[in-house]
N, C-alpha and C positions, 0 to 999 in steps of 0.2 A: 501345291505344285508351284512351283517357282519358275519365272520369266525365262525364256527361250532365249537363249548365246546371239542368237542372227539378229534379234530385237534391236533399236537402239536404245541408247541409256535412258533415254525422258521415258520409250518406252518399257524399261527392265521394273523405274523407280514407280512409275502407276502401277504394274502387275503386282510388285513388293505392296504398294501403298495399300491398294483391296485387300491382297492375301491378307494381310498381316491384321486386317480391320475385323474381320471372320472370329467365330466363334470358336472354333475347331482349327487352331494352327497347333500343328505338331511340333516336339522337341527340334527334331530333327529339320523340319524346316525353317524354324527362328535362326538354325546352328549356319543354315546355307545362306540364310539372310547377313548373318552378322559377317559371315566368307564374303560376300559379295559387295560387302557395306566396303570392306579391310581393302579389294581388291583395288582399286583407285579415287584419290580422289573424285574424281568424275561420278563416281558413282552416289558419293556422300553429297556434293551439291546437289545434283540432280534429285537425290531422295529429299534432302530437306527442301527446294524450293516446290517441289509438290505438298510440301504439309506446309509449307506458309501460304501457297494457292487457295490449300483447301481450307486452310486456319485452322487446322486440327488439333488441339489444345494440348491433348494428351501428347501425342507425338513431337508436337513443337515443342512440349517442355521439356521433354526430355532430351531433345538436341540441343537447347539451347542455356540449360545449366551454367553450363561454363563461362559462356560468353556475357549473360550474364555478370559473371563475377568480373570481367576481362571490362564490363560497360560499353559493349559495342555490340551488343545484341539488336538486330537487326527488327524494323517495325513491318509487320504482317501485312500488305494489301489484299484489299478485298477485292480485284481480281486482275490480273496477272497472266503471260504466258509463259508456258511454262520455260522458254531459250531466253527469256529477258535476263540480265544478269545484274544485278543488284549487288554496287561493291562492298556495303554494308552485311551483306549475307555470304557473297565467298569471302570476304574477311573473317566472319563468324566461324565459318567452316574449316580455315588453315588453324584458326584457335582451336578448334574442337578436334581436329584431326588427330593428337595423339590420346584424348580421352573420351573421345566420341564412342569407339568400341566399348570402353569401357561402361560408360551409361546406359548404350544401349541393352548389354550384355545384363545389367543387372535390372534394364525394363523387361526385358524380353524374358527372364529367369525368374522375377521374382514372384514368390504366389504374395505376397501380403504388401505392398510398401504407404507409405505417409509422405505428401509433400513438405516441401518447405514451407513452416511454420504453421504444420499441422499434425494434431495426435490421434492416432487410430487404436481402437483396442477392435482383437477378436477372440473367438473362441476355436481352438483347433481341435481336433472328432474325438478326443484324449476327454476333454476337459480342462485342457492345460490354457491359463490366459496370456494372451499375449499383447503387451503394449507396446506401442511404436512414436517413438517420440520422432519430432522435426526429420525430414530428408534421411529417412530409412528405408529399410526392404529386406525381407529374408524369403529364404524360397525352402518349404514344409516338405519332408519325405515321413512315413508312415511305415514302419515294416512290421513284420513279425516281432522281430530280437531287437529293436528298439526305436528310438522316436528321434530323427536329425532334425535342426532346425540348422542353417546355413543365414549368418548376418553376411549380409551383402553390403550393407553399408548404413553407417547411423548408429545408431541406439536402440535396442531393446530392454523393457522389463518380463520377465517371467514369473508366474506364478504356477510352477509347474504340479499337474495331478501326480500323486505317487502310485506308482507300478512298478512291483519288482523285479516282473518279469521283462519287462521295455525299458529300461536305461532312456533318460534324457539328456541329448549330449547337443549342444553349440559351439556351431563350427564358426571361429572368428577367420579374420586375418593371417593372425601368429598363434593362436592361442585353441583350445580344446577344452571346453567346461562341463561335468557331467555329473547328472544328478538324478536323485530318485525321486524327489520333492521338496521345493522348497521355492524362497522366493527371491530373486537374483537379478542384475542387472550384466549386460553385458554392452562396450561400446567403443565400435572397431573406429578408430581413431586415425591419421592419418600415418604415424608415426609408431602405433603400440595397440593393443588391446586391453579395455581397462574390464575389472571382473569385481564388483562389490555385490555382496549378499546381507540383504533383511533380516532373514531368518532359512533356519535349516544350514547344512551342508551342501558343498561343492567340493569337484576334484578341479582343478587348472591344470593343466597340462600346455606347454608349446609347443609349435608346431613343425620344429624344424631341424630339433639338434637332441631330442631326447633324453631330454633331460627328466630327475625325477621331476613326480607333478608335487600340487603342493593345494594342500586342504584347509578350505576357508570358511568360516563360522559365522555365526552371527553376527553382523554390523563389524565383518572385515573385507578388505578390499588388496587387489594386486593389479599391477600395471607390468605386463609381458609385451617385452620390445624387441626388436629383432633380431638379436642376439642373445638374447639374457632376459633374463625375469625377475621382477623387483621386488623388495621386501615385502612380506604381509604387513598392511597399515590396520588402523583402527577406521570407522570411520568418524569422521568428526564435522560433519557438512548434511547440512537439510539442502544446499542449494540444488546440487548433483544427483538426488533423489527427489524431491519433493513434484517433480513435473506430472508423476502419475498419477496426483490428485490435481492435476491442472493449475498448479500454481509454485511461481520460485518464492523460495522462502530465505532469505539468505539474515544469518547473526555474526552481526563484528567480519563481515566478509568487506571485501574494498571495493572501492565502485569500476575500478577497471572488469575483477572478478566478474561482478552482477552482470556488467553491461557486454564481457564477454557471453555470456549465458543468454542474454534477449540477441545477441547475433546471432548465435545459431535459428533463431526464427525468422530470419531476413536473408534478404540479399543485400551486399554492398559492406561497405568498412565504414569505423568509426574511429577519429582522430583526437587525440586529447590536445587542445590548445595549452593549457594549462596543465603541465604535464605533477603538478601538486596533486592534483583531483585523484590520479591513477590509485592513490594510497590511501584515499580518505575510506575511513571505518562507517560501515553503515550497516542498521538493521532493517528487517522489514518484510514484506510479503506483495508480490504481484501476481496478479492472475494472468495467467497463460493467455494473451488473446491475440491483438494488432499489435507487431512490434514496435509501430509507435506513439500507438497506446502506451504499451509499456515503459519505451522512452520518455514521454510527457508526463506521467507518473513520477517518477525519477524525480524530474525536470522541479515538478510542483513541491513535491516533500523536500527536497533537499536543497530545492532554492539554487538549482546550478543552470547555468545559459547551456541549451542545444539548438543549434543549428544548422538546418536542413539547408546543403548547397543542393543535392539533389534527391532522389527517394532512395538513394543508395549512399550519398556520399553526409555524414555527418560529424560534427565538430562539437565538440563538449567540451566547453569553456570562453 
């Protein structure tokens, strides 16, 4: 049950803040949550300065994604009332304003997700594995006549159980993949859907203009963009796969490449001083851990200067 219209806002955002904490929240009531989130600003500060009150981890992180990237993410005190207004925090909140729903939507939707810079494997009641690489989430429907997995955002690997009678189909962005068994990646990107498979078959299908689909084999790949859908490739990259053994493995790739690939496990940007570097040819292998682990790695074998202006903002060269 959701907060009473007469309430005021501090108190609509504590009724949301409990409910929502609860073991047994209904579709239907995340649905009235995310209406009431949309419904004014007023509403969206009010809820976030109670999860920074309460320090609520989960919650805060999920508001605060963006702003994050934006570097004016707001610092949490340990306690607070709740009319205090903190500029650092409605700043955070007019950033977040046009994808706040959006994050939320896919906290409140998702059954499975992985933070940033972190990989989840599970198992779904199929038998079908499911890995979750960096800042993912997909949300599992189970039917009769077949098995949906809906990427919400990020990267997935599949290793799906075969059933002939259950069709296994993921629902991208742009894009529709369906299979009976095999082992496949899928990685809804900001811009496209990218679709490379291990081993076994795929169908890809788009999602918007019906087109025919287009069948991909072993160690082939397609990138479906919002219009149109791109050639079948080969593939020819350990970097792009290799994470599901916990580690990137990149040969004769370039260091902008690599260092693109340990961003995805962080927050923040990285700048090339030395804009030579961007193209230098490197082999090599790093394990999945602290991205500036990973960075300092780099740093040591290849003998190139990084530094750290802040825990987000870094310079290479």
């Amino acid at each position: 049950m959701g907060p009473n219209n007469n309430d005021s806002i501090d108190e609509q955002a504590v009724t949301w803040f409990v409910r929502l904490r609860a073991d047994n929240v209904s579709r239907q009531e995340r649905a009235s949550f995310i209406q009431w989130l949309e419904q004014a600003a007023e509403h969206r500060t009010a809820f976030y300065e109670i999860c920074v009150m309460w320090g609520d981890e989960a919650f805060l992180q999920s508001l605060t994604d963006s702003a994050n990237k934006h570097g004016i993410v707001p610092k949490p005190k340990k306690k607070r009332r709740i009319k205090t207004a903190i500029p650092l925090a409605l700043a955070a909140c007019f950033v977040l304003a046009v994808s706040l729903s959006g994050q939320l939507h896919v906290l409140l939707n998702a059954d499975y997700s992985a933070r940033q810079g972190e990989l989840k494997t599970v198992q779904l009641e199929d038998g079908t594995t499911v890995m979750l690489n960096t800042d993912s989430a997909v949300a599992v429907k189970m039917e009769a006549g077949q098995r949906l997995v809906e990427l919400l955002k990020g990267e997935v690997y599949f290793d799906v159980k075969p059933d002939r009678s259950r069709p296994f189909l993921v629902k991208a962005d742009r894009s529709t993949t369906r299979v009976l068994g095999t082992r496949f990646f899928v990685h809804r990107k900001s811009d496209s859907d990218e679709i490379k498979v291990l081993s076994g078959r795929v169908e890809v299908s788009e999602s918007r203009y019906g087109k025919k689909p287009l069948i991909l084999s072993n160690q082939e790949s397609v990138t479906v963009y919002e219009t149109t859908m791109g050639q079948l490739k080969k593939l020819d990259s350990k970097l792009t796969t290799s994470w599901i053994n916990g580690v990137l493995v990149y040969e004769n790739e370039t260091l902008e490449t690599v260092i693109d690939q340990i961003n995805r496990y962080r927050f923040g940007v990285v700048y090339f001083r030395d804009e030579r570097l961007r193209n230098l040819r490197i082999n090599g292998r790093l394990r999945i851990k602290d991205s500036r682990d990973m960075l300092d790695v780099l740093q040591k074998t290849m003998d190139i200067k990084i530094t750290y202006l802040t825990d987000w903002v870094v310079i290479v060269g």
